[in-house]
N, C-alpha and C positions, 0 to 999 in steps of 0.2 A: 466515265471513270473506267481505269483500265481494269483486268481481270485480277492482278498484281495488285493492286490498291483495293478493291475488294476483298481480297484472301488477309490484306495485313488490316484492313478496315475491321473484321470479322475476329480475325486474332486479338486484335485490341478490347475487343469488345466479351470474347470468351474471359481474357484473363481480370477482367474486373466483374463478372460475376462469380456469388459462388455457385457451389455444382448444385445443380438442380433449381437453381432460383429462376423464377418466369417474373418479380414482380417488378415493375417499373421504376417504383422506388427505390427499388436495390438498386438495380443500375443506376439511378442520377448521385444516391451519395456514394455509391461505392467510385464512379467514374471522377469524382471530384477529388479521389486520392492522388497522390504523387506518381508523376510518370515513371520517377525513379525508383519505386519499389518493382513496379513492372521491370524494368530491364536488366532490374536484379533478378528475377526469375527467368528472363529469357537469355540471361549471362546463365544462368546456373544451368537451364537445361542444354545450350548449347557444347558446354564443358562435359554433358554429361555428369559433373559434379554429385554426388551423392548424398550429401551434407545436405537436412533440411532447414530452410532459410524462413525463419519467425520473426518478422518487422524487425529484418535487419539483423539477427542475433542465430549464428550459423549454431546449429545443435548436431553434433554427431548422432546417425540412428544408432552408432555400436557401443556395447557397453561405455559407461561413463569413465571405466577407469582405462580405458584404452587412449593410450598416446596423452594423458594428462596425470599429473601428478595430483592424488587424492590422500586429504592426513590419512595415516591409520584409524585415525579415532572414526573416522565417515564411512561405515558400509555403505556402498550401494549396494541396490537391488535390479533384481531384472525388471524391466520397464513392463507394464499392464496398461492397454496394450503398446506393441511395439512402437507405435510414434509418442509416446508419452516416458517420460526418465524418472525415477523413484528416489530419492537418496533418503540414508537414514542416519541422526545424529547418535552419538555418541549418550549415555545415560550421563545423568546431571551431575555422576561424579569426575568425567570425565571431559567437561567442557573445561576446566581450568588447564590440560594441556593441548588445547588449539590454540592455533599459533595467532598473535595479535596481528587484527590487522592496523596495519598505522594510516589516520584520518587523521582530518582536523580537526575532530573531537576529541576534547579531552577524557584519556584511556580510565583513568580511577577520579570516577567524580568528587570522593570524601577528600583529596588530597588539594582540591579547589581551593585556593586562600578568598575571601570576603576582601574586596575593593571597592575604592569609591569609584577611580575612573582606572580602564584601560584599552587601550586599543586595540583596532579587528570587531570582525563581522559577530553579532548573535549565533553562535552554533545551536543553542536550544534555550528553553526555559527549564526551571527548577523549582517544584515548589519541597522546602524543605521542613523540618520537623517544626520547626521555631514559627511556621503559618507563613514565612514571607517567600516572595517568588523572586526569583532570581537569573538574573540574563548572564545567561554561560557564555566566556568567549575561554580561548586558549590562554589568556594571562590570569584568568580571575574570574570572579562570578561577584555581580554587582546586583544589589537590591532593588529592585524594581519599585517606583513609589507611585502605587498606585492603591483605589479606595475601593474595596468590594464588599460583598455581604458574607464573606464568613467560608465554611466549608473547604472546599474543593474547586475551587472556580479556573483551576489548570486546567485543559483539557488536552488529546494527544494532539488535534491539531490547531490548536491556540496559536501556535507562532504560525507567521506567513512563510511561503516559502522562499522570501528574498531577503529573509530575515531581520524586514526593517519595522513587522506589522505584528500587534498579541490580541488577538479577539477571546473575551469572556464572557460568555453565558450569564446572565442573572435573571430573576425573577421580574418577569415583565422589559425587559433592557438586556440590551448588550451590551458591552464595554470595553472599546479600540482602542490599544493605546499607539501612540507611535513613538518606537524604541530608539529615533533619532534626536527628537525634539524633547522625547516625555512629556509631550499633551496627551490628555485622557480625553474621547468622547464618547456620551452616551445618546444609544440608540433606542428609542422604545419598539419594543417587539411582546407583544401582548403573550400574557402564559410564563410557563414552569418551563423556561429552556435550558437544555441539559448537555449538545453538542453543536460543535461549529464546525464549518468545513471551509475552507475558501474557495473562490472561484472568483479569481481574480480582482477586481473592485467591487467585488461581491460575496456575501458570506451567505451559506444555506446552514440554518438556525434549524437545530432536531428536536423536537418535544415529542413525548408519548403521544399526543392527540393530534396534533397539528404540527407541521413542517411550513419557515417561510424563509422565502430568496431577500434576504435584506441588500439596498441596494445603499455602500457607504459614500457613495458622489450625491445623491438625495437623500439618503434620511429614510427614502419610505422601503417597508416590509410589503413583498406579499404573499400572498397565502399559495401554497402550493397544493397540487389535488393527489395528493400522497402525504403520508406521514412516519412518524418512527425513527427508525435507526437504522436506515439501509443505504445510505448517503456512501460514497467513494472520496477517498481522500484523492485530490489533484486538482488539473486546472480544467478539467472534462464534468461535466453535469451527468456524471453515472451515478447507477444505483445498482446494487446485487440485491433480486429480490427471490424469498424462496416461501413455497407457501406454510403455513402452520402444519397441516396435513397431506401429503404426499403432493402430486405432482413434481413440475419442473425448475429446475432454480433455472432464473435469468438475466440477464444483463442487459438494462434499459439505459436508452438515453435517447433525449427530445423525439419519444413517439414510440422508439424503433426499440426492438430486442432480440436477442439473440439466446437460445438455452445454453446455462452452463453447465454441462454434465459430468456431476459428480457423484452418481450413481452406488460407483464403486469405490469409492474414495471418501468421502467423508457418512458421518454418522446420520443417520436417516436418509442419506443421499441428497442434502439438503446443506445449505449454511445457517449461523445462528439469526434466530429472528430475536431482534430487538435486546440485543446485547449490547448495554453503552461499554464504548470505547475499541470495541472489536469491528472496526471499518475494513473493507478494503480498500489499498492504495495505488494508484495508477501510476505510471511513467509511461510514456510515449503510447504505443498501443497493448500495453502490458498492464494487468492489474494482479495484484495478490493478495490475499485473505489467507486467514485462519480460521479451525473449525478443529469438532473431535472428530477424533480418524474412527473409522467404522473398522468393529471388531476388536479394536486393540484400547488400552489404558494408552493414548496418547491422541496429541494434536499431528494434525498435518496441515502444513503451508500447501496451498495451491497458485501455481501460478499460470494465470490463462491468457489468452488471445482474445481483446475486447471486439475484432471486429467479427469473431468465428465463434468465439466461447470456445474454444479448443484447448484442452489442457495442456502445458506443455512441458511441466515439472511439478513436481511434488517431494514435501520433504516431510517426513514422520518424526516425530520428536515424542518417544515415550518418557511417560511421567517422570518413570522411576519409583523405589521404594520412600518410604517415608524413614526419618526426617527429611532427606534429600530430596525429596521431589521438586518436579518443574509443574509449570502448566495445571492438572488439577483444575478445580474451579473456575479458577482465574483463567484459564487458558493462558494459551504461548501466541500473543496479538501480533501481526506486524505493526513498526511502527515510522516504514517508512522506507526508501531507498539510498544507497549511494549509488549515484551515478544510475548507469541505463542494464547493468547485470548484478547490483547483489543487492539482496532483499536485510533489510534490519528487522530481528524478531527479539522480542522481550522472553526470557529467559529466568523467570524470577526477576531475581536480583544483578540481572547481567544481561547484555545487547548482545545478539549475535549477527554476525554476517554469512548470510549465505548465497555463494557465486550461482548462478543459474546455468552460467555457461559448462562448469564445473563438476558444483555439487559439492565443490570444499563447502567447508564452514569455519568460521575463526574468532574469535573475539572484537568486541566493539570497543564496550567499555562495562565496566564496573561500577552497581548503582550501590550507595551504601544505604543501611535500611531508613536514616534520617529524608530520601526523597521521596516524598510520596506523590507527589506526581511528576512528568515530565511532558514537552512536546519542542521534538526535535527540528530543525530544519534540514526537511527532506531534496533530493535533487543533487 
């Protein structure tokens, strides 16, 4: 082997570890990444390029409102530190002038007429005052007929994300339906189960004491050696776990973790532990969460780098005074993404979007108070 093939043998091998990692393991999964994020950085350094490049997703280091258009209503702040970007919304009276952004979600849910049939994809579910669920498309919202035990058995990630699949939690059982056919099947899955998450032909079932991977091509559950409500909404078997008292929050999956440090960023330096419905949500090597922001009367979205845990934006969303408050007890959840840069955060009674590349933020849609619960299709 020539001396030339050594040097670029070596190179290859520096850019798939991180800095300072010696373990062997690092390198086998990290080396089974894509060639082509590698020659995205060796495009980027040889340009000398300055723009740092996060799985694919170019972040200016200079202030955010530089060379982009950002509403008035969006302060940015100066980033903490320098490789991390800060943005802060606008007080809850002042999200009604952020500009809509137009999806294929429908903008104002209460203006949905009740149908029997129409066509196009499930954009989300709905469960509305009247106790019935309902499959949102863009012409109509149609009544879902299915049999449950009562309550709340919506959950935020109940609908699949191809929008053809609705998993619900019940007591001792789960229950799939398929939104093309309208067969119901039930699953037995022993216990008080409270959260579903998909994973593909697979749902991970959350209960306070026990956590299990139900597999829906078999029928059978099994027990997971973990529990709670620390499960990642996507199609990756992650978890954000952060301890009770001090230590490091981290970001696990099959074996391996990584710290997320949010030290200085959220409350306790820490994410909620065992908060139903407060997941974080993944897209490609990107995951987001909500949490209360340290120091201040509000939440902050955090959005980090699942294979570094490196933060790489953050948005602050203060409460506000009362009556008008956001977030409060309930926190400001994500509930999901469009597409591969804007994060959807629950806002009270209103979806927001907010661009990562950015830092705008805009309107989604409008929840009126008859929905009490929803789960959107994310992606």
């Amino acid at each position: 082997m020539t001396d030339q093939k050594l040097r670029e043998l070596f190179n290859d091998l520096a850019e798939t570890l991180p800095e300072g990692s010696s373990h062997a393991g690092e390198l086998w999964r990290q080396g089974t990444r894509s060639r082509t994020r590698r020659r995205w950085a060796v495009a980027a350094a040889a340009a000398t390029v300055t723009a740092l490049v996060v799985v694919g997703i170019a972040v200016s280091p200079e202030p955010v409102e530089r060379d982009i258009t950002v509403y008035p209503s969006v302060t940015p702040t100066p980033r903490i530190p320098p490789t991390r970007a800060m943005d802060i919304a606008p007080p809850p009276s002042g999200e009604a002038r952020l500009p809509a952004l137009v999806t294929a979600l429908p903008e104002k849910w209460a203006d949905i007429p009740v149908v029997t049939t129409v066509s196009g994809p499930v954009l989300a579910l709905a469960q509305f005052g009247d106790g019935r669920i309902y499959m949102m498309k863009s012409g109509g919202r149609i009544p879902l007929d299915v049999k449950l035990d009562g309550g709340t058995p919506l959950k935020p990630n109940s609908l699949s994300p191809d929008g053809m699949m609705a998993a619900f939690p019940q007591k001792d059982e789960v229950v799939v339906v398929d939104l093309v056919v309208g067969q119901a099947r039930h699953y037995p899955v022993p216990g008080f189960n409270e959260m579903v998450l998909w994973r593909g032909d697979q749902l991970l079932v959350e209960q306070e004491k026990a956590d299990y991977l139900l597999d829906l091509t078999t029928g059978k559950a099994r027990r997971q050696p973990y529990k709670g409500f620390t499960g990642v909404a996507g199609y990756r078997d992650l978890r954000i776990v952060s301890p009770d008292e001090g230590g490091v929050t981290v970001i696990q999956e099959d074996g391996w973790e990584v710290p997320l440090n949010v030290q200085d960023i959220t409350d306790k330096g820490s994410m909620p532990v065992g908060v139903l419905g407060n997941h974080g949500w993944q897209y490609g090597d990107l995951v987001a969460r909500s949490a209360f922001a340290r120091g201040e009367a509000a939440d902050v979205v955090v959005v980090a780098d699942i294979t570094t845990g490196r933060v790489v934006r953050t948005l602050l969303l203060p409460w506000g005074a009362s009556p008008d408050m956001r977030c409060g007890k309930g926190g400001c959840p994500v509930r999901g993404w469009i597409g591969q840069d804007t994060v959807i955060i629950e806002s009270r009674d209103r979806l927001l979007g907010w661009n990562i590349n950015t830092g705008a933020l805009s309107r989604v849609a409008e929840l009126p108070q008859g929905v009490t619960a929803y789960s959107l299709r994310s992606g």
